[in-house]
CHARMM internal coordinates of N, CA and C (Angstrom, degrees):
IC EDIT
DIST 1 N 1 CA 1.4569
DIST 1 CA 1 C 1.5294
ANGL 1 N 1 CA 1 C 108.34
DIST 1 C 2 N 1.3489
ANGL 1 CA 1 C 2 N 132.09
DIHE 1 N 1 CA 1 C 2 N 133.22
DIST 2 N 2 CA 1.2529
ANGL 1 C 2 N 2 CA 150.49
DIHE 1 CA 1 C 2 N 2 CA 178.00
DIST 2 CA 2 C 1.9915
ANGL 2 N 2 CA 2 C 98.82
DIHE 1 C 2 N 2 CA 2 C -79.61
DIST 2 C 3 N 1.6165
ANGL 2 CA 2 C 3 N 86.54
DIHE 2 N 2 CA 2 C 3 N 146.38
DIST 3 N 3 CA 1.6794
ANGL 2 C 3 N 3 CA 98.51
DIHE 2 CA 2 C 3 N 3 CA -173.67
DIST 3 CA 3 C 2.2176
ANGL 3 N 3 CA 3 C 112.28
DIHE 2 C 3 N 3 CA 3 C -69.87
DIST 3 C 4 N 1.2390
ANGL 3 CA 3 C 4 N 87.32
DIHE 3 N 3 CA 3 C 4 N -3.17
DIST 4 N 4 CA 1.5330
ANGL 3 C 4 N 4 CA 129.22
DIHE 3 CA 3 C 4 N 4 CA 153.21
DIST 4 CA 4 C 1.6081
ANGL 4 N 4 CA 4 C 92.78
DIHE 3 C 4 N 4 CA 4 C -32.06
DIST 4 C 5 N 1.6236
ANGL 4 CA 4 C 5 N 97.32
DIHE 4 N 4 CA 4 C 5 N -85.71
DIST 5 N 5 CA 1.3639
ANGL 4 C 5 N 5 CA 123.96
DIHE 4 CA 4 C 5 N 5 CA -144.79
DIST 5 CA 5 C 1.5952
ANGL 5 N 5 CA 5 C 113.01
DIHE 4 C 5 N 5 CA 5 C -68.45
DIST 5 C 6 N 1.9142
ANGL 5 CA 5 C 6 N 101.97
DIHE 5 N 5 CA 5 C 6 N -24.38
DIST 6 N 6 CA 1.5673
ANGL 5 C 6 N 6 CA 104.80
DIHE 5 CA 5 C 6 N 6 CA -166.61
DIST 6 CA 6 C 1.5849
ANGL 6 N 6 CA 6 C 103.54
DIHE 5 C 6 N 6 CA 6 C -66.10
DIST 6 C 7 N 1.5259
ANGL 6 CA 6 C 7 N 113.71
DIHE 6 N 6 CA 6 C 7 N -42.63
DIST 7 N 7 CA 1.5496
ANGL 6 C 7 N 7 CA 122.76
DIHE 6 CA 6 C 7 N 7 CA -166.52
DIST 7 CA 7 C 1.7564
ANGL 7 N 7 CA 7 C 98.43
DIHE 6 C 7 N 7 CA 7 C -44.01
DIST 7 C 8 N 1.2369
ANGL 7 CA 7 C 8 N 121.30
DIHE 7 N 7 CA 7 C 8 N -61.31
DIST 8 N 8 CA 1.5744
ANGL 7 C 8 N 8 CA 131.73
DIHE 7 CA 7 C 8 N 8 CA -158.66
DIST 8 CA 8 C 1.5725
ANGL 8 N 8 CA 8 C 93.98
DIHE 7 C 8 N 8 CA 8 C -60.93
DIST 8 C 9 N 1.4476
ANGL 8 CA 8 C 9 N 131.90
DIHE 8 N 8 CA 8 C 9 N -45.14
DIST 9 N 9 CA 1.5152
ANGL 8 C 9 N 9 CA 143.67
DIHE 8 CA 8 C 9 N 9 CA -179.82
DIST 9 CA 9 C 1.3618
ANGL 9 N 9 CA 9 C 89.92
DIHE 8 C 9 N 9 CA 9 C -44.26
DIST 9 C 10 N 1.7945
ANGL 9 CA 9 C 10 N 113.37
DIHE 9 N 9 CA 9 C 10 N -81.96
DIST 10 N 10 CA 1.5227
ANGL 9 C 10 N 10 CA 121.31
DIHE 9 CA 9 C 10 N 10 CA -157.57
DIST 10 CA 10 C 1.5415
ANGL 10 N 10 CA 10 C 97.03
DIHE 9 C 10 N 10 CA 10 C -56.14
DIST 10 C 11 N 0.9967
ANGL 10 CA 10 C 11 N 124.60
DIHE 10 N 10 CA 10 C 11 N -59.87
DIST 11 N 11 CA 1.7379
ANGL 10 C 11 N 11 CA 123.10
DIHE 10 CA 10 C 11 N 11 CA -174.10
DIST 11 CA 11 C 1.6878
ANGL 11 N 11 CA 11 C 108.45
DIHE 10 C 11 N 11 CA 11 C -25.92
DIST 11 C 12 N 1.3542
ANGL 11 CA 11 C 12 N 110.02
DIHE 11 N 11 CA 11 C 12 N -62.42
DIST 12 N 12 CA 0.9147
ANGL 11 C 12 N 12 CA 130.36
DIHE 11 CA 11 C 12 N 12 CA -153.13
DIST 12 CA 12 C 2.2829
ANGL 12 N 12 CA 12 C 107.28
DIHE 11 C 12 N 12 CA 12 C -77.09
DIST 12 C 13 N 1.6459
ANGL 12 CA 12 C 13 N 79.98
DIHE 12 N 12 CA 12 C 13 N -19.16
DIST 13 N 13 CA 1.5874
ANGL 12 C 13 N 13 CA 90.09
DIHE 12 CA 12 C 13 N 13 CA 174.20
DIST 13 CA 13 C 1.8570
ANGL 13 N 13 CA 13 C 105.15
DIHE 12 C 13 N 13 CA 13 C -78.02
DIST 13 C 14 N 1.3661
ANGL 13 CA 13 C 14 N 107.50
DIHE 13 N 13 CA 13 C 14 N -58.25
DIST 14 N 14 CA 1.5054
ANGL 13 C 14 N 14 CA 119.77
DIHE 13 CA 13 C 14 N 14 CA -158.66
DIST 14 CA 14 C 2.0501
ANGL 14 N 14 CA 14 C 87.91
DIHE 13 C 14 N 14 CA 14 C -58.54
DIST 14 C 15 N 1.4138
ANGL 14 CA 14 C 15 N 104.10
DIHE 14 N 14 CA 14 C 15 N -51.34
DIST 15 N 15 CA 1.6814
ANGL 14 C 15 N 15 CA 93.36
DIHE 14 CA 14 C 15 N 15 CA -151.68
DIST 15 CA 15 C 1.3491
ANGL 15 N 15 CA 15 C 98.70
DIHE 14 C 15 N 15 CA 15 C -80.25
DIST 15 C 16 N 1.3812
ANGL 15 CA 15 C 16 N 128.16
DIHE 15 N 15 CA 15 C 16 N -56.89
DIST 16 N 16 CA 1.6250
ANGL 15 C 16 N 16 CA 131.02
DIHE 15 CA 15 C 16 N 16 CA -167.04
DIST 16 CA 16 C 1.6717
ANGL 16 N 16 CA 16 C 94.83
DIHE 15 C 16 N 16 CA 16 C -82.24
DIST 16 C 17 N 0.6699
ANGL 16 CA 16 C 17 N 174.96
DIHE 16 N 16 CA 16 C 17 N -91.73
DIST 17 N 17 CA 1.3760
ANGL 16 C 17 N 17 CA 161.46
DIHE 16 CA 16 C 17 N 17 CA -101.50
DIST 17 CA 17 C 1.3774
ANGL 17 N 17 CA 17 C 120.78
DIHE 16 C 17 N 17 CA 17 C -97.50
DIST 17 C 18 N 1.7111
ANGL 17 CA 17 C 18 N 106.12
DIHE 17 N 17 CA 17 C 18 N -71.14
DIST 18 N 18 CA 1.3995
ANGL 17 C 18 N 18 CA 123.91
DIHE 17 CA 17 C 18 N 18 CA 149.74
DIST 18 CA 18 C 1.5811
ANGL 18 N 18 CA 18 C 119.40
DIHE 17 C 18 N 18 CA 18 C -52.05
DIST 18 C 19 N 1.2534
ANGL 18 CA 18 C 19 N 148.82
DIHE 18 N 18 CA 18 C 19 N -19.60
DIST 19 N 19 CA 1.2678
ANGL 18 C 19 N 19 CA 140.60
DIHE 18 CA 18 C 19 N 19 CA -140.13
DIST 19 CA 19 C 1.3844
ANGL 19 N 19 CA 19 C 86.14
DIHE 18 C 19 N 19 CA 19 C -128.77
DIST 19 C 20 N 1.5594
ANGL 19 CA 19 C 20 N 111.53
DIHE 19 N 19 CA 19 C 20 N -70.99
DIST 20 N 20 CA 1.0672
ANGL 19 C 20 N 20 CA 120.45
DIHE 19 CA 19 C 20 N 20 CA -168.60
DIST 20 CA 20 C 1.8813
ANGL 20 N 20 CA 20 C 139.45
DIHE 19 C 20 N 20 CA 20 C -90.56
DIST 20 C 21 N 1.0708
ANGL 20 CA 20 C 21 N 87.80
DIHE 20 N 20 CA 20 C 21 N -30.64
DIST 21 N 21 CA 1.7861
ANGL 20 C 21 N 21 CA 111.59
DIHE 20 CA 20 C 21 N 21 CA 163.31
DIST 21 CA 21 C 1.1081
ANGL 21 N 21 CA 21 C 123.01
DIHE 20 C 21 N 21 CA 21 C -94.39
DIST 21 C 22 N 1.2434
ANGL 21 CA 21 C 22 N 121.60
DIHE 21 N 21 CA 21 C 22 N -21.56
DIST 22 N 22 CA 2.1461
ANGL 21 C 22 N 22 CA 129.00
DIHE 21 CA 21 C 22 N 22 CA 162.01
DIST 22 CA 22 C 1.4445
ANGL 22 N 22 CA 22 C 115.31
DIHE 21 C 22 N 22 CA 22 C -95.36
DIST 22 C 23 N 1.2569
ANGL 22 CA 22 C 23 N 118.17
DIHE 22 N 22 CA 22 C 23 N -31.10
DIST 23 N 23 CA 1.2450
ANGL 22 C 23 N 23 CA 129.62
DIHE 22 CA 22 C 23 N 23 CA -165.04
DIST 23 CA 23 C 1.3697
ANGL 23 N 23 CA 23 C 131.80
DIHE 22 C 23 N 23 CA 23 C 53.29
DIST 23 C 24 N 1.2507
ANGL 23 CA 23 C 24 N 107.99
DIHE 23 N 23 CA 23 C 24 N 48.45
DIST 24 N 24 CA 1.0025
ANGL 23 C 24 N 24 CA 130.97
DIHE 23 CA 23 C 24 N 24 CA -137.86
DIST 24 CA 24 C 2.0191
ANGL 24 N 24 CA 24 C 109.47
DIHE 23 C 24 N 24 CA 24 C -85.21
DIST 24 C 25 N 1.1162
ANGL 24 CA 24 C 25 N 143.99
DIHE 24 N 24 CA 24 C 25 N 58.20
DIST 25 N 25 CA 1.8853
ANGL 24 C 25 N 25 CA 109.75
DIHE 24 CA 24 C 25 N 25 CA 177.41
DIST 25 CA 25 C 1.1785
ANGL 25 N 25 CA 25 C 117.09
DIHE 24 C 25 N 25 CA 25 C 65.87
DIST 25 C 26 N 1.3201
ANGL 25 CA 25 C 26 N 139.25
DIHE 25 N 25 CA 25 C 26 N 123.91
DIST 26 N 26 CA 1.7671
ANGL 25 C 26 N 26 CA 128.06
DIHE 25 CA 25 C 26 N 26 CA 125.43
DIST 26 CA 26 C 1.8807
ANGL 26 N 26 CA 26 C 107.89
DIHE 25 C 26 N 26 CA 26 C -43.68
DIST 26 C 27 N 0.8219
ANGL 26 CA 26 C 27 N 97.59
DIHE 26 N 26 CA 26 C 27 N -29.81
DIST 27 N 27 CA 1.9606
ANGL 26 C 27 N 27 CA 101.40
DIHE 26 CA 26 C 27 N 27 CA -169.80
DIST 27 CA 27 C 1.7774
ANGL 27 N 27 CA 27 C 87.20
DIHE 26 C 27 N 27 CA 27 C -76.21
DIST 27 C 28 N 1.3677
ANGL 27 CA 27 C 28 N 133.03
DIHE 27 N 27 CA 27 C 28 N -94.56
DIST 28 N 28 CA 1.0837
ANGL 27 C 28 N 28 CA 128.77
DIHE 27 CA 27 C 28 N 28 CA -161.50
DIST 28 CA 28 C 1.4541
ANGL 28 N 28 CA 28 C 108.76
DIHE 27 C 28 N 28 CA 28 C -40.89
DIST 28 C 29 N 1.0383
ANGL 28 CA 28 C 29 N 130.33
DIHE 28 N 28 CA 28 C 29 N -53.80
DIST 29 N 29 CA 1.7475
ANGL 28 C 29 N 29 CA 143.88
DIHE 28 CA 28 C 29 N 29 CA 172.61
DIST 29 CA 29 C 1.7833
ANGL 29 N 29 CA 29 C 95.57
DIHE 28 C 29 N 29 CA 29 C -41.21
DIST 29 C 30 N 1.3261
ANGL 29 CA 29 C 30 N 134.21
DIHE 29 N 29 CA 29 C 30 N -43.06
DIST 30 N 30 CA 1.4046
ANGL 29 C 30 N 30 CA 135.88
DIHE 29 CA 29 C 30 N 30 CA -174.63
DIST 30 CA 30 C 1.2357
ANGL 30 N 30 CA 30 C 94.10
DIHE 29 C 30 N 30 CA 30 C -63.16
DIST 30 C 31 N 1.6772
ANGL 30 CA 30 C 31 N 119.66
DIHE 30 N 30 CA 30 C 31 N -65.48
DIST 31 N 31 CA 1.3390
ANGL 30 C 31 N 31 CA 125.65
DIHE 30 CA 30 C 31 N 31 CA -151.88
DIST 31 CA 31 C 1.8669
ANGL 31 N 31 CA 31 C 117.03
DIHE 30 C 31 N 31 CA 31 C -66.42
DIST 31 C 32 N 1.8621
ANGL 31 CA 31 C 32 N 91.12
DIHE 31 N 31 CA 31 C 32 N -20.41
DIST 32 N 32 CA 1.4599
ANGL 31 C 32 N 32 CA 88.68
DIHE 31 CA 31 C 32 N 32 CA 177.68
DIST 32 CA 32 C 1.7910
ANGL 32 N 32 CA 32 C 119.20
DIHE 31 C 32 N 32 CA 32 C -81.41
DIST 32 C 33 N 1.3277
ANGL 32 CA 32 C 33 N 91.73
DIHE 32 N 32 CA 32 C 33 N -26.63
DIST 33 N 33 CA 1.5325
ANGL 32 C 33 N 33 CA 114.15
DIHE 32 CA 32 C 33 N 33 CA 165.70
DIST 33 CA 33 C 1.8211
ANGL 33 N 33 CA 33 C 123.38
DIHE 32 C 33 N 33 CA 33 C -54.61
DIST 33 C 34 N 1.1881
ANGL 33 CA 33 C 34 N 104.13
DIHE 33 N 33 CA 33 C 34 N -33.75
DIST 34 N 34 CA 1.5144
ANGL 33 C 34 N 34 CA 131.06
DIHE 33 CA 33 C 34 N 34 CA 166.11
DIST 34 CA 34 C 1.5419
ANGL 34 N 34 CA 34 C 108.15
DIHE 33 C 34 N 34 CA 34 C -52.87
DIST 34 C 35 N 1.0882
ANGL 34 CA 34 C 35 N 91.06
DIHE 34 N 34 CA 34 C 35 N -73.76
DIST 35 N 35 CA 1.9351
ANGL 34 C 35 N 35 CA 111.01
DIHE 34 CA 34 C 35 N 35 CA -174.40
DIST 35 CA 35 C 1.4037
ANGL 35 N 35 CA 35 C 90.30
DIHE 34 C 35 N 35 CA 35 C -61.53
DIST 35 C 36 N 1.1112
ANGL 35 CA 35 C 36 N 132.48
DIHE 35 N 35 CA 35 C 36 N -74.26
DIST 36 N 36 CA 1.4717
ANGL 35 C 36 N 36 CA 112.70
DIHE 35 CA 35 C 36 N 36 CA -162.30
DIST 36 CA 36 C 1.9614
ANGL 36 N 36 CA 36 C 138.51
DIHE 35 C 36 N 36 CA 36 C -67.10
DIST 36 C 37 N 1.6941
ANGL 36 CA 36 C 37 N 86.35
DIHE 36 N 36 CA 36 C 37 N -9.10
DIST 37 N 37 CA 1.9106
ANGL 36 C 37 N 37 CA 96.47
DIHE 36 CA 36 C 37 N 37 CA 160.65
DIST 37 CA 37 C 1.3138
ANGL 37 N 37 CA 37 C 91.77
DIHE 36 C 37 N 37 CA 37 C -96.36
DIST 37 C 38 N 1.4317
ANGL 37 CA 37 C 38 N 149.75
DIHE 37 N 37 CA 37 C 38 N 0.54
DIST 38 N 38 CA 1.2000
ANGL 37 C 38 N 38 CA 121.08
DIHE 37 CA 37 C 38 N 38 CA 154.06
DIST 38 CA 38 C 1.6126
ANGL 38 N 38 CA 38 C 118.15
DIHE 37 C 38 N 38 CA 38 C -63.49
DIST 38 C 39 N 1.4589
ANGL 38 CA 38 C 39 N 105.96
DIHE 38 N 38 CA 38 C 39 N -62.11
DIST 39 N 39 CA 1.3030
ANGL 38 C 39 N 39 CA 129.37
DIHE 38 CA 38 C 39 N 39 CA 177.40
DIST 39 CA 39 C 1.9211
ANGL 39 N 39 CA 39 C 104.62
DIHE 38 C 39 N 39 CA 39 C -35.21
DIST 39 C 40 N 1.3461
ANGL 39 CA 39 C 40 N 90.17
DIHE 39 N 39 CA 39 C 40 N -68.82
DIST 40 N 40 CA 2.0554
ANGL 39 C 40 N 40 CA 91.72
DIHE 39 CA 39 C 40 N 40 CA 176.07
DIST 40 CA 40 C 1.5114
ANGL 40 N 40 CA 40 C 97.39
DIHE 39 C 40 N 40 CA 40 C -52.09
DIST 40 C 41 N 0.9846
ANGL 40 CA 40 C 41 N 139.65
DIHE 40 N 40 CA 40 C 41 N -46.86
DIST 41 N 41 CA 1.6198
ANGL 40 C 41 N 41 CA 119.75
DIHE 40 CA 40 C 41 N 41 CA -153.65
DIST 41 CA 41 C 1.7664
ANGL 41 N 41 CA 41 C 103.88
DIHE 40 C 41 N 41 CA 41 C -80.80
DIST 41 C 42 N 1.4050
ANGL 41 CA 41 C 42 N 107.26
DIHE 41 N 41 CA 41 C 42 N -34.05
DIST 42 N 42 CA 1.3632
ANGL 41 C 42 N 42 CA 115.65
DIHE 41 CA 41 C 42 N 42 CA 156.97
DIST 42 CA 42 C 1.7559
ANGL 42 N 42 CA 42 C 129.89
DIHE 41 C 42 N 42 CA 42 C -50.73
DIST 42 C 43 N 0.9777
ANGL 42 CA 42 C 43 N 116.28
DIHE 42 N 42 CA 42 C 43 N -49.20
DIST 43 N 43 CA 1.1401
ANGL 42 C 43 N 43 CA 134.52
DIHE 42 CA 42 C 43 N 43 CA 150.76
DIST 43 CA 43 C 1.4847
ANGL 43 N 43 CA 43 C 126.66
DIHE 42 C 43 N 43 CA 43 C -54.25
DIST 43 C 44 N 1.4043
ANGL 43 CA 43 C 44 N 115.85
DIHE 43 N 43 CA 43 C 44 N -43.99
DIST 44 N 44 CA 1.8805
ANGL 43 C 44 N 44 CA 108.31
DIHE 43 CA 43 C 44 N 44 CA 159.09
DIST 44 CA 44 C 1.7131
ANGL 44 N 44 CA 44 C 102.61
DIHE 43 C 44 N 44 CA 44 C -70.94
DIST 44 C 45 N 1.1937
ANGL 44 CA 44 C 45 N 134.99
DIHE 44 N 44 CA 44 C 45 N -44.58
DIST 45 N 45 CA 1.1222
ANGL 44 C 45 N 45 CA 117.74
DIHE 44 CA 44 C 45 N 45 CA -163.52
DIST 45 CA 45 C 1.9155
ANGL 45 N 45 CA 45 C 113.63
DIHE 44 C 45 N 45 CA 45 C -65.55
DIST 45 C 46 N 1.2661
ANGL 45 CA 45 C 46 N 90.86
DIHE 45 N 45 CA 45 C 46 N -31.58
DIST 46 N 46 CA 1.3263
ANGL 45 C 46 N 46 CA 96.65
DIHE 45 CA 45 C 46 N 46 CA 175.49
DIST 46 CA 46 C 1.6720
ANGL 46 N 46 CA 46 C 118.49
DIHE 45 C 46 N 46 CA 46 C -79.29
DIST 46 C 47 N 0.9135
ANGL 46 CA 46 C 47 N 116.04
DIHE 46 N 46 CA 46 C 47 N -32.10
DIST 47 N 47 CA 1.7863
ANGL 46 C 47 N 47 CA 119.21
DIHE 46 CA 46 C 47 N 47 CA 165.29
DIST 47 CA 47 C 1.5982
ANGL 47 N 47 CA 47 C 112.53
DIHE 46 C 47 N 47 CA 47 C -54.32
DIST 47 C 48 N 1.6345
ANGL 47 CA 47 C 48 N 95.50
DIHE 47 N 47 CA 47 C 48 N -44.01
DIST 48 N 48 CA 1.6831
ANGL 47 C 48 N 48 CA 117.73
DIHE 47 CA 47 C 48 N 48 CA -156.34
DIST 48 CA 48 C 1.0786
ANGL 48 N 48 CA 48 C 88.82
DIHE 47 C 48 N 48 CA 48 C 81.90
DIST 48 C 49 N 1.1284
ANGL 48 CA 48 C 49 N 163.89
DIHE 48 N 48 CA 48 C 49 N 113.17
DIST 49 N 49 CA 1.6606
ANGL 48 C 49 N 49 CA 142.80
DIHE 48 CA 48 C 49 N 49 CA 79.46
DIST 49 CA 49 C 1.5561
ANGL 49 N 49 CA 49 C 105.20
DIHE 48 C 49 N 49 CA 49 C -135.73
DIST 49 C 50 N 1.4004
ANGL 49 CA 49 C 50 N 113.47
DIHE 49 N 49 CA 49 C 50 N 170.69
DIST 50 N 50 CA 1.4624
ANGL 49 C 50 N 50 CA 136.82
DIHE 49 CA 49 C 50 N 50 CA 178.16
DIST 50 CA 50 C 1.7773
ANGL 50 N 50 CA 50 C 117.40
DIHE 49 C 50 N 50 CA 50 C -18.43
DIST 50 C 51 N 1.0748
ANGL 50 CA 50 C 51 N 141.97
DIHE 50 N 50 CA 50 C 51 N 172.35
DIST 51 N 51 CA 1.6300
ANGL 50 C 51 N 51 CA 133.36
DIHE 50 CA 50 C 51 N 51 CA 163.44
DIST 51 CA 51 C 1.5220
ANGL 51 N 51 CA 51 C 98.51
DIHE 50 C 51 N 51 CA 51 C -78.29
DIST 51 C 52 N 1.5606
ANGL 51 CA 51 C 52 N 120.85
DIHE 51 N 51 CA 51 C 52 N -36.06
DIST 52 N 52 CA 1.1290
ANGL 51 C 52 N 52 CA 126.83
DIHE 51 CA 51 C 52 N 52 CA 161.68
DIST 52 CA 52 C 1.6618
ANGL 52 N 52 CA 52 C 135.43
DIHE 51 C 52 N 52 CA 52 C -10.42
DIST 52 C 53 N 1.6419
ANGL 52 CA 52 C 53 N 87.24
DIHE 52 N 52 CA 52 C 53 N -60.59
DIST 53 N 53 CA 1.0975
ANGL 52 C 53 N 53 CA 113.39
DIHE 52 CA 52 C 53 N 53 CA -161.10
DIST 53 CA 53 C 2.0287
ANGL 53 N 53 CA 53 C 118.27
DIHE 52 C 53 N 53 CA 53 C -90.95
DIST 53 C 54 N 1.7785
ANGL 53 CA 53 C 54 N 91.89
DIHE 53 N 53 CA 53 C 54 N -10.42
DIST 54 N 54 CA 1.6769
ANGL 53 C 54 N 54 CA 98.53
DIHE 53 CA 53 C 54 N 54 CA 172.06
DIST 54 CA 54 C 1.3664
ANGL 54 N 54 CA 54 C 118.12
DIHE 53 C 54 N 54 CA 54 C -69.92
DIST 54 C 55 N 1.0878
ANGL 54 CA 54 C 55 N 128.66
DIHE 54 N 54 CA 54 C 55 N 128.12
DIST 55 N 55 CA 1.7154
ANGL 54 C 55 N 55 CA 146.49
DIHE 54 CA 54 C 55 N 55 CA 170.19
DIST 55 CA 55 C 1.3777
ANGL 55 N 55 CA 55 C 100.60
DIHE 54 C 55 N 55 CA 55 C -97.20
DIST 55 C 56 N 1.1971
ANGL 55 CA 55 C 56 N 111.13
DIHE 55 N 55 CA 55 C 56 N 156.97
DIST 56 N 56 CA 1.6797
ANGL 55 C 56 N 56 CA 132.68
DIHE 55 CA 55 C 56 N 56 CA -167.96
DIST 56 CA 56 C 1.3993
ANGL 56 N 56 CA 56 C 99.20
DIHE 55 C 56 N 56 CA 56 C -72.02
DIST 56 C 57 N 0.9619
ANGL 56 CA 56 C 57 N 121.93
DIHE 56 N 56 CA 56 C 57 N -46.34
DIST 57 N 57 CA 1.8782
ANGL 56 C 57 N 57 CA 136.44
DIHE 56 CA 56 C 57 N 57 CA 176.11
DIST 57 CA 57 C 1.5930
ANGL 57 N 57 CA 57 C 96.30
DIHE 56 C 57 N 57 CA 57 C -47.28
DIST 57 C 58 N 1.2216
ANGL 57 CA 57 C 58 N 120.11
DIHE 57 N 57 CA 57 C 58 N -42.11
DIST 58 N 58 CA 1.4266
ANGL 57 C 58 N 58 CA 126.53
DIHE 57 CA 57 C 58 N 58 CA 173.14
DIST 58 CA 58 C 1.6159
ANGL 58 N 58 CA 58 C 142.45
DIHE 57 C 58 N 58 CA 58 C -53.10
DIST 58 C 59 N 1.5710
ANGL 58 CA 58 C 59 N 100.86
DIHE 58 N 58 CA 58 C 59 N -12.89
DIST 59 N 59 CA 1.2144
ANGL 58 C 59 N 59 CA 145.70
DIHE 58 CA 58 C 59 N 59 CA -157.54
DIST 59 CA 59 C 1.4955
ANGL 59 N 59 CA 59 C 111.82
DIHE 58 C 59 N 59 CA 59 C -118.43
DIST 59 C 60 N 1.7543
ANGL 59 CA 59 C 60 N 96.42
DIHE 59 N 59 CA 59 C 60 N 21.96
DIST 60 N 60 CA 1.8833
ANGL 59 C 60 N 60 CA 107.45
DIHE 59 CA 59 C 60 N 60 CA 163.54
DIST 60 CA 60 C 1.7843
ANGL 60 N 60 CA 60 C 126.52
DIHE 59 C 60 N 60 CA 60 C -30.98
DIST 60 C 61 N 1.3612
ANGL 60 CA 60 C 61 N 113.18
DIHE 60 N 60 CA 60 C 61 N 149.26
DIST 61 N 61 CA 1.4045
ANGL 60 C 61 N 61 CA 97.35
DIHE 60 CA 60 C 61 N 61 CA 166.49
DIST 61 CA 61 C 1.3149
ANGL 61 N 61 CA 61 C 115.64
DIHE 60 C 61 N 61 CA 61 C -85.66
DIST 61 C 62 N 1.5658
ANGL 61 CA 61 C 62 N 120.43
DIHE 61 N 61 CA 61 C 62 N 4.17
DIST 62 N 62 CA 1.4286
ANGL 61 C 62 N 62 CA 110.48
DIHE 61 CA 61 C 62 N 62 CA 158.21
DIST 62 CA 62 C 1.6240
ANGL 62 N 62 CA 62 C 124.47
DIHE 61 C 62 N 62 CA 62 C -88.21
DIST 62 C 63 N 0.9651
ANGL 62 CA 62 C 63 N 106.10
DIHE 62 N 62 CA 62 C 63 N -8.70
DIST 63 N 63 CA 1.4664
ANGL 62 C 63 N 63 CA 126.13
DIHE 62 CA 62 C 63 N 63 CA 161.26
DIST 63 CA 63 C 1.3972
ANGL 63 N 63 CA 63 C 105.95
DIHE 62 C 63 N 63 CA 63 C -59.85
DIST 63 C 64 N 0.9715
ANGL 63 CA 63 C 64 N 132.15
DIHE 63 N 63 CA 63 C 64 N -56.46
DIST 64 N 64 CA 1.2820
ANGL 63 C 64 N 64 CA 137.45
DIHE 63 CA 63 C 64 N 64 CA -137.46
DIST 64 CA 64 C 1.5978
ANGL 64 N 64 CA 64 C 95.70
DIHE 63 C 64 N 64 CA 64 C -102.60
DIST 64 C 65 N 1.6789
ANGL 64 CA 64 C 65 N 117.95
DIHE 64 N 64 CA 64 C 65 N -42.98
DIST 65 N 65 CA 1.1742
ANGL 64 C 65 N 65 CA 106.67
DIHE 64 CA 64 C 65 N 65 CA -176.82
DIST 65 CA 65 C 1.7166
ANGL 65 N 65 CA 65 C 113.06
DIHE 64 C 65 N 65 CA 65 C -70.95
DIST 65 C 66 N 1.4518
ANGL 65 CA 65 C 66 N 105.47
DIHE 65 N 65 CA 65 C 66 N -22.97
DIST 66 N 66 CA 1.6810
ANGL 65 C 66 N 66 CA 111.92
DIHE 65 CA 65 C 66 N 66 CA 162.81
DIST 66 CA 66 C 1.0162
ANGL 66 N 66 CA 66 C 135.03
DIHE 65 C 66 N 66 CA 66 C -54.43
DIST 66 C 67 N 1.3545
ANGL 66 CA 66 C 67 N 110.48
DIHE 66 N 66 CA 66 C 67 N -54.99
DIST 67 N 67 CA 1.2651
ANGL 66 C 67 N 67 CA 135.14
DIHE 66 CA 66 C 67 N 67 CA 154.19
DIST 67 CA 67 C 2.6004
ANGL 67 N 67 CA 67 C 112.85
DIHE 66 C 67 N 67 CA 67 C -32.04
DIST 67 C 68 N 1.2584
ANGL 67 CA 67 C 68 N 88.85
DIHE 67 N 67 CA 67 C 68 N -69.85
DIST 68 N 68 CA 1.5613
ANGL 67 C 68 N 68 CA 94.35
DIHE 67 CA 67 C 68 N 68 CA 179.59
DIST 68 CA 68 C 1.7275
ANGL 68 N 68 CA 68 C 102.44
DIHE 67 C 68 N 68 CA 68 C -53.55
DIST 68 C 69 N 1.6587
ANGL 68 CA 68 C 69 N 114.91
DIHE 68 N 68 CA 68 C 69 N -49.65
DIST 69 N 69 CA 1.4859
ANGL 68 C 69 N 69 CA 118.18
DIHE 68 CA 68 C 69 N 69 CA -166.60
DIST 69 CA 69 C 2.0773
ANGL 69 N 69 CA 69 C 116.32
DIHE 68 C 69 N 69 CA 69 C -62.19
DIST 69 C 70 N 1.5903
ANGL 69 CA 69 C 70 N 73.32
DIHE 69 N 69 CA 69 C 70 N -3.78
DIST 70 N 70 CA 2.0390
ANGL 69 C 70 N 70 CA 78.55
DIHE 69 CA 69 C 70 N 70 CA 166.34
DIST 70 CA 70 C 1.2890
ANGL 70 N 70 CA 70 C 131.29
DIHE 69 C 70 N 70 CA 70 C -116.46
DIST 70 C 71 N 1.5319
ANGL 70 CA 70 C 71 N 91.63
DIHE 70 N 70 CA 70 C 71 N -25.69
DIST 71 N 71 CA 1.3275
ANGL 70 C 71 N 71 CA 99.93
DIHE 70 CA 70 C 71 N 71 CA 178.00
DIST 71 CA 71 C 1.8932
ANGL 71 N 71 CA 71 C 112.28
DIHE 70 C 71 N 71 CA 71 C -75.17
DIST 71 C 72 N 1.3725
ANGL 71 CA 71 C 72 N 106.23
DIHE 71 N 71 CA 71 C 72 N -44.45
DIST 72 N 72 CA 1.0168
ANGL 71 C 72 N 72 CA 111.28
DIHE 71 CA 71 C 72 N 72 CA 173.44
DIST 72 CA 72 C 1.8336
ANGL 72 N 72 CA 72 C 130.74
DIHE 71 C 72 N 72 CA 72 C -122.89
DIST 72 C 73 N 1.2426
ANGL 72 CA 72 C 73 N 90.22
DIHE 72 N 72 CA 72 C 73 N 15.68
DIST 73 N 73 CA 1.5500
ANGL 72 C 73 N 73 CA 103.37
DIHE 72 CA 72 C 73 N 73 CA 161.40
DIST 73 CA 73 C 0.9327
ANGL 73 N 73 CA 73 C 145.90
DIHE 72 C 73 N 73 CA 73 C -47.64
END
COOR INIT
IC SEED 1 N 1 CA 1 C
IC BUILD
């Protein structure tokens, strides 16, 4: 999947899932939005390249457990 493809994924998380199938807050819907340009910006720094440039494949669970072990480590 092209970094194309992640935007339509996340879109489709924040508005239909979170928005509309949880019913979730503008506030909680912010905060999940928070965590996850952390996570992407974490994730370009760790690739090295652009936010652009992250693919879903990119989005390891060792990534992610790295990612949590700094933020909240």
């Amino acid at each position: 999947m092209t970094a194309a493809g992640l935007g339509p994924i996340l879109h489709a998380f924040f508005v239909d899932h979170l928005t509309r199938q949880k019913g979730l807050r503008r506030s909680s819907v912010q905060s999940y939005r928070d965590a996850v340009r952390l996570l992407l910006a974490f994730v370009a720094s760790d690739k090295r390249c652009n936010l652009s440039g992250i693919e879903i494949e990119d989005l390891t669970f060792d990534r992610v457990q790295r990612f949590l072990a700094a933020a909240y480590g």
